[in-house]
Each structure stands twice: as structure tokens, then as C-alpha cells.
VOGU-3710 file (C-alpha; in Angstrom, 3 decimals, decimal comma):
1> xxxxxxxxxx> 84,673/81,854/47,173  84,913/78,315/46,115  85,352/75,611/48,910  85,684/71,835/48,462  84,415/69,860/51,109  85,751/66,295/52,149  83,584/63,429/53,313  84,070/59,760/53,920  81,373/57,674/51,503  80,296/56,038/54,202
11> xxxxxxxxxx> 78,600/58,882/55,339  74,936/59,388/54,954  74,199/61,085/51,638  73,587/65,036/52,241  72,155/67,253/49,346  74,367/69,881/50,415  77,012/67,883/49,056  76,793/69,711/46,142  79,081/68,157/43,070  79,898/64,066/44,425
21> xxxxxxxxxx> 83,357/63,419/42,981  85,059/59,846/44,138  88,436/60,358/44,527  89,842/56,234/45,256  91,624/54,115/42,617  89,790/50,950/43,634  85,717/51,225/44,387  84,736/51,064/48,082  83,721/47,830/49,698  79,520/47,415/50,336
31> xxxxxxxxxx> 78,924/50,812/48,244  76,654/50,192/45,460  76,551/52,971/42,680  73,024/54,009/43,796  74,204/54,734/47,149  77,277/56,303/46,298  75,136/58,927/44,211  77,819/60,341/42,566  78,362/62,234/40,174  82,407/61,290/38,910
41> xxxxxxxxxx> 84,796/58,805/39,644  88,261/60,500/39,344  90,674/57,753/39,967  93,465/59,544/38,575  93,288/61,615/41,489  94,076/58,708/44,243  98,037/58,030/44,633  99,819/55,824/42,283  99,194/52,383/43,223  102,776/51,784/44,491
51> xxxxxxxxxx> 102,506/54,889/46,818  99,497/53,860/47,862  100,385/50,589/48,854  103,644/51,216/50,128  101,547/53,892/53,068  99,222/51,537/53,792  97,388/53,986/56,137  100,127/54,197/58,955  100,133/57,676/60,372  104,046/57,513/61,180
61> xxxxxxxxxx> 104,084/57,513/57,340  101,906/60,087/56,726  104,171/63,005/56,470  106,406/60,966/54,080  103,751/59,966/51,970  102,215/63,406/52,114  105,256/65,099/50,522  105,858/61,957/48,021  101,890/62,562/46,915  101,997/66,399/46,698
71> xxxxxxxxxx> 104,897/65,614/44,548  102,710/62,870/42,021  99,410/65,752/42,124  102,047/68,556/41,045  104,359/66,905/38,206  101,645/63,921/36,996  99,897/64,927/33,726  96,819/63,687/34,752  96,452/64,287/37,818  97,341/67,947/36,861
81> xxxxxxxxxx> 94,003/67,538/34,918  92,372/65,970/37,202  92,883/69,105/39,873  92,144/71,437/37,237  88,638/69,773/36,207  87,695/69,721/40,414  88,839/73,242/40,632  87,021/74,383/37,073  83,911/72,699/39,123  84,591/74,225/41,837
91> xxxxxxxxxx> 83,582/77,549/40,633  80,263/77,272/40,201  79,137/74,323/42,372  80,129/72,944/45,769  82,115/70,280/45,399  82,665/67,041/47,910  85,741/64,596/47,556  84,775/61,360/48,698  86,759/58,875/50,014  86,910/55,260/51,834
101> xxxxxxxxxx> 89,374/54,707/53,817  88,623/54,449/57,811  91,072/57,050/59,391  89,493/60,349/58,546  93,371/62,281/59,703  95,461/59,801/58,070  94,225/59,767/54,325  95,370/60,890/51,011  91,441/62,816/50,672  93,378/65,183/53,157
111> xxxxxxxxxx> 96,307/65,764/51,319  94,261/66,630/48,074  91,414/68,924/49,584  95,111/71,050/50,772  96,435/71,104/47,708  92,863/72,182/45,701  92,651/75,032/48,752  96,002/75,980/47,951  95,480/76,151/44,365  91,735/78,248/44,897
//
């Protein structure tokens, strides 16, 4: 069974990652490319700007902004090709979102792992 894993880049590099897919709209602060090792940068897979900014990583939002995202990763055109392509790679390699922000609870990387399980 296919499983996508979830990791913050900060974290030490891990060959067990499998498939490295960035999932932020705006490239993470003191990563350089050679330490991020990855292997895509899907931006279109990070909320819309305005949601993103308007959550602003406060967990009393979090439920809000869950249901507003689910809503962008279900009905955006490409972000529904962006979740097919992760879940296409899925299939045949392990695949690991990556992600910046600090709260490892409170982040959209949560919401989309859910929503790729859902969709296994």
C-alpha cells in the first residue's frame, strides 16, 4: 500500500525518504538546493497566497483554514493535478512532503498528507 510520509526540511536528510517533493509556495529560509535534495518543488500544492496569509500559523485558525484549504485542494485545477501527480508517485515510490514552517500540528503539510491518505 502506498503511504506518504511528512517531514519538516529542516530535518536531517534520510534516504528512506524515498521521492523529496517540496510542498511551500515561497522557498525555505537558510535551505540551499543541495541540502534540500529534492527531487520537485510543487508549489501549486501550498494554499493560495491569500489563505495562506490570512492563517498565519495560529492554531485557533486551524480548523477554519483546514476546511477553507480542503476546499482550494478539491475544486482548484491545479492543485487537482498536483494531488494526482503525488498520488501517481506514490505508487511505486515512497513519497515525503516537505515543508517549513515551525509548528509541526499546526501546518497546511498536515492537511494535505490527509487528504492524499484519503484519496489512496
Amino acid at each position: 500500500m502506498a503511504e506518504i510520509f511528512l517531514k519538516r526540511i529542516y530535518d536531517p536528510y534520510d534516504e528512506m525518504d524515498g521521492y523529496r517533493i517540496l510542498i511551500d509556495r515561497l522557498w525555505p529560509r537558510g535551505i540551499s538546493k543541495e541540502t534540500a535534495k529534492l527531487d520537485e518543488w510543487l508549489k501549486d500544492a501550498a494554499p493560495s497566497s491569500e489563505l495562506r496569509k490570512w492563517f498565519c500559523h495560529k492554531p485557533e485558525l486551524f480548523e477554519e483554514f483546514t476546511e477553507k484549504y480542503v476546499e482550494e485542494l478539491r475544486n482548484d485545477e491545479e492543485k487537482i493535478k498536483v494531488i494526482d501527480h503525488i498520488l501517481e508517485l506514490a505508487l511505486s515510490d515512497r513519497v515525503t512532503l516537505l515543508y517549513g514552517a515551525k509548528d509541526p500540528v499546526y501546518n497546511h503539510g498536515i492537511v494535505l498528507q490527509e487528504e492524499l491518505q484519503r484519496r489512496l
